[in-house]
Every structure is written in structure tokens, then in C-alpha cells.
C-alpha positions as a Markdown table, in Angstrom:
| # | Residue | x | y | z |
|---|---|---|---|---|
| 1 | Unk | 1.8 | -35.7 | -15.7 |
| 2 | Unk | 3.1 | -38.3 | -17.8 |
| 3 | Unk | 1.2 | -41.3 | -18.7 |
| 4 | Unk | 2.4 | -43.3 | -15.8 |
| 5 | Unk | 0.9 | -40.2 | -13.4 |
| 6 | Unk | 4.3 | -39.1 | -13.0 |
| 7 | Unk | 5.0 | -35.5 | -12.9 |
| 8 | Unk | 7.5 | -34.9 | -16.1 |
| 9 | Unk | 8.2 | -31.1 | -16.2 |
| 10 | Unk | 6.3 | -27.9 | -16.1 |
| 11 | Unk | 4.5 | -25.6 | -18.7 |
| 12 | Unk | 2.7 | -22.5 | -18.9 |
| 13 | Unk | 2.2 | -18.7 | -19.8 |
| 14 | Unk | 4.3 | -15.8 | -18.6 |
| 15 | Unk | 1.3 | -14.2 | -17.6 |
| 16 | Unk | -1.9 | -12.6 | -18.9 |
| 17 | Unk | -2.3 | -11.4 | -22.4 |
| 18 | Unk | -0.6 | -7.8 | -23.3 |
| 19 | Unk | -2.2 | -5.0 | -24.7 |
| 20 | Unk | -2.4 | -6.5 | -28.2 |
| 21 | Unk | -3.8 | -10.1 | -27.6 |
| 22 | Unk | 0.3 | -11.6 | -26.8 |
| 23 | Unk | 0.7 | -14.4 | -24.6 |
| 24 | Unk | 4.6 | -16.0 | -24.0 |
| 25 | Unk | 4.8 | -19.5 | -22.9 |
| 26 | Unk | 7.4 | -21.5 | -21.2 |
| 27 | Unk | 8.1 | -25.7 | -20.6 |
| 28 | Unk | 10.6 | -27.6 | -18.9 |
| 29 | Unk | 10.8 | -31.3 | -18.9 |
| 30 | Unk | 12.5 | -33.0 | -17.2 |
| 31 | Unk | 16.3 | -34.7 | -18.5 |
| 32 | Unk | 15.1 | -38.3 | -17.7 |
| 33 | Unk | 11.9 | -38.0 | -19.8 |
| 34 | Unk | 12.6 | -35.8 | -22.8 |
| 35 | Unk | 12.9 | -37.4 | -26.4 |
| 36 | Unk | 9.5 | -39.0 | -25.7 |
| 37 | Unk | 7.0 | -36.7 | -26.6 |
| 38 | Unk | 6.7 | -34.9 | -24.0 |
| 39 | Unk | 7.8 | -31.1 | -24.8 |
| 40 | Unk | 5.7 | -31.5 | -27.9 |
| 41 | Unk | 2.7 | -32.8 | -26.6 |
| 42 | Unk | 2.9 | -29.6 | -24.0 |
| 43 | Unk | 3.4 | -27.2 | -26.8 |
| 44 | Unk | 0.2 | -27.9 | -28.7 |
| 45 | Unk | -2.0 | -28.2 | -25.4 |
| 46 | Unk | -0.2 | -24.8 | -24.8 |
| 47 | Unk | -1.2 | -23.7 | -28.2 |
| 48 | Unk | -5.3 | -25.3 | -27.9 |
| 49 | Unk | -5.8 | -23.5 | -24.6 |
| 50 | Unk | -4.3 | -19.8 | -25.8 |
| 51 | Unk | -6.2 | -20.4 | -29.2 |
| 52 | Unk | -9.4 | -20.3 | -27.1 |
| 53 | Unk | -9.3 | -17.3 | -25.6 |
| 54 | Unk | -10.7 | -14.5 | -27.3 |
| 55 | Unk | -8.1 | -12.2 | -26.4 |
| 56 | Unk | -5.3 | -13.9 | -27.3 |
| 57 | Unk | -3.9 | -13.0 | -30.6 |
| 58 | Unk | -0.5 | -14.3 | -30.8 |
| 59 | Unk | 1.6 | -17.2 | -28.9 |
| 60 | Unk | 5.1 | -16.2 | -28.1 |
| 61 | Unk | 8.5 | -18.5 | -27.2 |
| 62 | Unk | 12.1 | -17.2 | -26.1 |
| 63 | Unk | 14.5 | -19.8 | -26.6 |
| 64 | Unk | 18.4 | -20.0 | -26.4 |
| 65 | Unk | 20.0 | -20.6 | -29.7 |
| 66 | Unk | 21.6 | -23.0 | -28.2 |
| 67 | Unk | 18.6 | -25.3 | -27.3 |
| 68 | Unk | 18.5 | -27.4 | -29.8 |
| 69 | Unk | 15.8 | -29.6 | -28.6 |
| 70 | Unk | 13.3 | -26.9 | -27.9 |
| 71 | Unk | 14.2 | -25.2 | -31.5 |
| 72 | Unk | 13.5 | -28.5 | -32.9 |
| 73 | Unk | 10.3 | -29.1 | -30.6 |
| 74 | Unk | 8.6 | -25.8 | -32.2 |
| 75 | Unk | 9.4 | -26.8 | -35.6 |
| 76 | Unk | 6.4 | -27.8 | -37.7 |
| 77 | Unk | 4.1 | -25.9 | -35.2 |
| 78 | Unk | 4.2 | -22.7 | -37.4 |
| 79 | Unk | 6.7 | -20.5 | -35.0 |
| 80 | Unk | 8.3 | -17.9 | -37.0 |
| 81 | Unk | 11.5 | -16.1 | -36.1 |
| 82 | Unk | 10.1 | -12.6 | -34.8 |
| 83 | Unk | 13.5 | -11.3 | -33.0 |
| 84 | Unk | 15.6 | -11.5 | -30.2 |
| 85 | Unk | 15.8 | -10.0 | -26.6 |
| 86 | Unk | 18.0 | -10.3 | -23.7 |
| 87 | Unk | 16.6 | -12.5 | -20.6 |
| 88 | Unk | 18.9 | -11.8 | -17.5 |
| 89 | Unk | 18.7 | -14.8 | -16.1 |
| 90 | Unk | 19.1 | -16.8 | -19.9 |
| 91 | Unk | 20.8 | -14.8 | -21.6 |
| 92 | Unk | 20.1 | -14.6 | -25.4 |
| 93 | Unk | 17.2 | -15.4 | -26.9 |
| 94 | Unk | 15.6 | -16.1 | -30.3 |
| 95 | Unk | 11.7 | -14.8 | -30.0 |
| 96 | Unk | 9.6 | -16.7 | -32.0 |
| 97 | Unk | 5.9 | -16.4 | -32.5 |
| 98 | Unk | 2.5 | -17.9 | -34.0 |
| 99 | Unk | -0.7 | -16.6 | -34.3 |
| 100 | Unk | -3.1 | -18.2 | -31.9 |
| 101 | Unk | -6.0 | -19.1 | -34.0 |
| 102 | Unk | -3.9 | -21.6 | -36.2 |
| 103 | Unk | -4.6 | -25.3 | -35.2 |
| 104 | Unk | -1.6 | -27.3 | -34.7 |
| 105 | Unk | -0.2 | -30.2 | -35.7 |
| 106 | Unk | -1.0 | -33.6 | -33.9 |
């Protein structure tokens, strides 16, 4: 929710951690409300909450080359280039990941 209690996108994890401690997240916010703060703010809750799970080892993104914004919202936040992978409904992907212990930036 944004900070007028309106609902500004979406955010999570792809699901429970795999067999060695990876989690992959996702966030959407909406056209109208990016370029505020938004995405970012998301990310680093994103990043607190795996952090504090014991099993959680690493924090994983898939992003389009293309996405600009997102590239740019990870930057800073300690996201490495780890690969790429094919997602069939987005196509190509960039797979970029962090360990889940390291405190981000504010």
C-alpha cells in the first residue's frame, strides 16, 4: 500500500526456498506510481524478510534486459549477474542474485 493506503503494485517470492537455501522474488508496480520509490522500497522489505529466515541463503531476480527501471532499481542493493534463463511467458532473462544475510541499503 502506498502511503496514501492505496494499493500500488505487488511483490513477493516465487515460492518456498530450494534445496540450497534460494528464494526468487518478483514486483510489479504500477505505471501511475513508479519513479517514486516505490519498487525500491519493496525490494529491500523483500530482502529484510528473506534475510530472516534461517533457510534462506540467497535472494534471486529474473529480469528482462530490456527493463531498464527494474535493472536500475537493483542497482546498489548488491545483485550480481549470476546468468540467464528462458521464462515462457517473458522471454529472456538476466538472473541476478545476492546473498540473503547482506543488509541493504536504505
Amino acid at each position: 500500500m502506498g502511503d496514501r493506503g492505496l494499493v500500488v503494485g505487488h511483490a513477493g517470492f516465487h515460492g518456498p526456498p530450494d534445496e540450497v537455501g534460494m528464494v526468487e522474488i518478483g514486483y510489479f508496480i504500477a505505471p501511475e506510481f513508479r519513479r517514486q520509490g516505490y519498487a525500491r522500497s519493496t525490494l529491500i522489505e523483500l530482502l529484510r524478510r528473506a534475510g530472516a529466515e534461517p533457510t534462506v541463503t540467497t535472494v534471486r531476480a529474473a529480469i528482462s534486459p530490456d527493463n531498464v527501471a527494474s535493472l536500475a532499481t537493483i542497482a546498489g542493493l548488491g545483485f550480481v549477474e549470476a546468468g540467464e534463463q528462458w521464462d515462457e511467458e517473458d522471454g529472456r532473462e538476466v538472473v541476478f542474485e545476492v546473498p540473503a544475510r547482506r543488509t541493504p541499503l536504505t
